[in-house]
C-alpha positions as CSV (number, residue, x, y, z in Angstrom):
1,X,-12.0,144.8,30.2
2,X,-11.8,145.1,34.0
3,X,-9.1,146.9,35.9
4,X,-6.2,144.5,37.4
5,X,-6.2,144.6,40.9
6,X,-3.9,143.7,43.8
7,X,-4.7,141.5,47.0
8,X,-6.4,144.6,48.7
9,X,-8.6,145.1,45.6
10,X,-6.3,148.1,44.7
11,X,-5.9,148.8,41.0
12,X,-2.3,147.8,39.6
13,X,-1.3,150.2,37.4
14,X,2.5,150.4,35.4
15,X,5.0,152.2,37.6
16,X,3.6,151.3,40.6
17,X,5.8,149.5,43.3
18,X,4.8,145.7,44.0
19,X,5.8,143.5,46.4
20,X,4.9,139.5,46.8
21,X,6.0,137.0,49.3
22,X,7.1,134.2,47.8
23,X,8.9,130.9,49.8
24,X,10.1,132.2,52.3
25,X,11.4,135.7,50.5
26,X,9.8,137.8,48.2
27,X,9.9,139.5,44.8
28,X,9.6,143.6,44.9
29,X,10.2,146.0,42.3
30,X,8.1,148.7,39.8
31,X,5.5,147.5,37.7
32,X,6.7,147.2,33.6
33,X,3.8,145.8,32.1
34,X,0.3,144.1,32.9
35,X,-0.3,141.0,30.4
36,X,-4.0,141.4,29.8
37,X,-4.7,139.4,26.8
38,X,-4.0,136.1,25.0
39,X,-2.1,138.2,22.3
40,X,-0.1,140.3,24.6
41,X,0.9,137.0,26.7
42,X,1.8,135.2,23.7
43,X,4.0,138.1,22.8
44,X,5.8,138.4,25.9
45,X,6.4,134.7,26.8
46,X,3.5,134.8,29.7
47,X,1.1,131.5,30.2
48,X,-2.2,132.2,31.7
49,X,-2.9,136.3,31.9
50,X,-3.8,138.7,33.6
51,X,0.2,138.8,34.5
52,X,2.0,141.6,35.9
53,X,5.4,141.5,34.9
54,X,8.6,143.6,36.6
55,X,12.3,143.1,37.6
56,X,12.8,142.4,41.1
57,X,15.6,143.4,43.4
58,X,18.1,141.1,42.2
59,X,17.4,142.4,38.6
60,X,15.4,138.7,37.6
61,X,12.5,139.5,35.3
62,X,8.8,137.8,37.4
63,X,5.6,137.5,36.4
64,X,2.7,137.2,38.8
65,X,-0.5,137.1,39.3
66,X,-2.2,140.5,40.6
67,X,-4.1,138.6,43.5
68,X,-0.7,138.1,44.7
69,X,1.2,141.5,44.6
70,X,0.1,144.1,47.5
71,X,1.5,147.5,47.2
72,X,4.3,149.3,48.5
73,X,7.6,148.6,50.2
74,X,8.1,145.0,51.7
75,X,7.7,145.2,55.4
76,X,8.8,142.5,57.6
């Protein structure tokens, strides 16, 4: 299995902090788990993995896809 990586190419690993821009806002907040597998997504409610899944600043629970997420602290 390869490794899940963010827009840069950077590997995503649980923990790490994730940002996306997303209509006009974002989502941002610590990785909880990367959805790698049919099983795992079916399990956690996920359609179409890889996923990475977290709870953002306003405490909502997202899912993404890692092409989308870049790392770090969202900077205007």
């Amino acid at each position: 299995m390869s490794e899940t990586k963010d827009k840069q190419g950077e590997p995503i690993n649980e923990g790490d902090h994730v940002f996306a821009r997303s209509r006009g806002g974002r989502h941002e907040g610590e990785v909880e788990k990367i959805v790698t597998t049919k099983e795992e997504a079916e399990k956690e409610g996920v359609k179409h993995p890889p996923k990475v899944l977290f709870t953002d600043q306003h405490g909502h629970h997202v899912q993404h896809n890692p092409g989308t997420l870049q790392h770090g602290e969202y900077k205007k």
